[in-house]
C-alpha positions in Angstrom: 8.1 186.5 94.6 6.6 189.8 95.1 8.4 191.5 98.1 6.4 194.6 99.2 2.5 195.4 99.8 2.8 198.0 97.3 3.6 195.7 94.8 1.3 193.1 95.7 -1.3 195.4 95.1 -0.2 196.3 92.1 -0.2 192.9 90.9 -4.3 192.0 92.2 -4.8 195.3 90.6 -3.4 194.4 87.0 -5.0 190.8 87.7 -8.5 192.9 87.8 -7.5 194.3 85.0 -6.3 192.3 82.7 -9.6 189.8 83.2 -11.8 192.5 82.7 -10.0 193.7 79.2 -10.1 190.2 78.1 -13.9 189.9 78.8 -14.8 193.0 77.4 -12.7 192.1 74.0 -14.2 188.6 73.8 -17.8 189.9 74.1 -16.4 192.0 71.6 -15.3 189.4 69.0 -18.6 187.2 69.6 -20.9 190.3 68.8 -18.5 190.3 65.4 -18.9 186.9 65.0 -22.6 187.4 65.1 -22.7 190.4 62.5 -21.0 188.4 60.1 -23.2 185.3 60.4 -26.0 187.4 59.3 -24.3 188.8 56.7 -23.3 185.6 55.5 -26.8 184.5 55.9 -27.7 187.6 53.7 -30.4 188.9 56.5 -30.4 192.8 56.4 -32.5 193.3 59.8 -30.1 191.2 61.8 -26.6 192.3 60.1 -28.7 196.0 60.7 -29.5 195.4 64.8 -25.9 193.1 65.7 -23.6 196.5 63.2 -25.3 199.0 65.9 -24.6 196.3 68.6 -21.1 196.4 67.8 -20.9 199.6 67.0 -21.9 200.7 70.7 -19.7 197.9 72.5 -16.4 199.0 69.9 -17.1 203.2 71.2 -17.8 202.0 75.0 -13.9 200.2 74.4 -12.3 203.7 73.3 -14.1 205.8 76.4 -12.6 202.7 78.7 -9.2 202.8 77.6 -9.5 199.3 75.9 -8.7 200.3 72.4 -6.9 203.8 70.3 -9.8 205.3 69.0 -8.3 205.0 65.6 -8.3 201.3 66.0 -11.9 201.0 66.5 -12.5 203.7 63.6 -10.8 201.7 61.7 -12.7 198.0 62.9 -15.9 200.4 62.3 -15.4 201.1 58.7 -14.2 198.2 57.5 -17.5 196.4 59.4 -19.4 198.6 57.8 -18.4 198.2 54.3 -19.3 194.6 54.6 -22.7 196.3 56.1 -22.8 198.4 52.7 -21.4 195.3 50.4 -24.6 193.2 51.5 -27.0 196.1 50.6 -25.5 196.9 46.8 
């Protein structure tokens, strides 16, 4: 039972928070799960358009605090070696 105003604050505050991280990170993973169904389908123009998609959403996580920016250096890369796999 939360006791003090302060601390029920807190609490909505983190509630916010917490359901705005998790949208932001799904819309995240559907936008991946997009990239790799045209790279699966072997469609350069799609994989091309949903890898800046991504790309965008992943930098927009580091400025809000969502993700270390080494992480999403890291998701980037490895994203777009699949990018660079599907052109060779």
């Amino acid at each position: 039972m939360i006791k003090t105003d302060q601390a029920a604050k807190r609490y909505r505050q983190s509630e916010t928070r917490r359901l705005r991280n998790r949208m932001s990170k799904s819309t995240i993973l559907t936008a991946k799960k997009r990239f790799l169904a045209a790279v699966k389908d072997n469609n350069k123009e799609t994989a091309g358009s949903e890898f800046t998609d991504i790309v965008k959403l992943l930098d927009t996580s580091v400025g809000k605090g969502l993700f270390h920016k080494k992480t999403v250096a890291r998701k980037k890369s490895r994203l777009r070696k699949v990018l660079n796999s599907m052109n060779a």
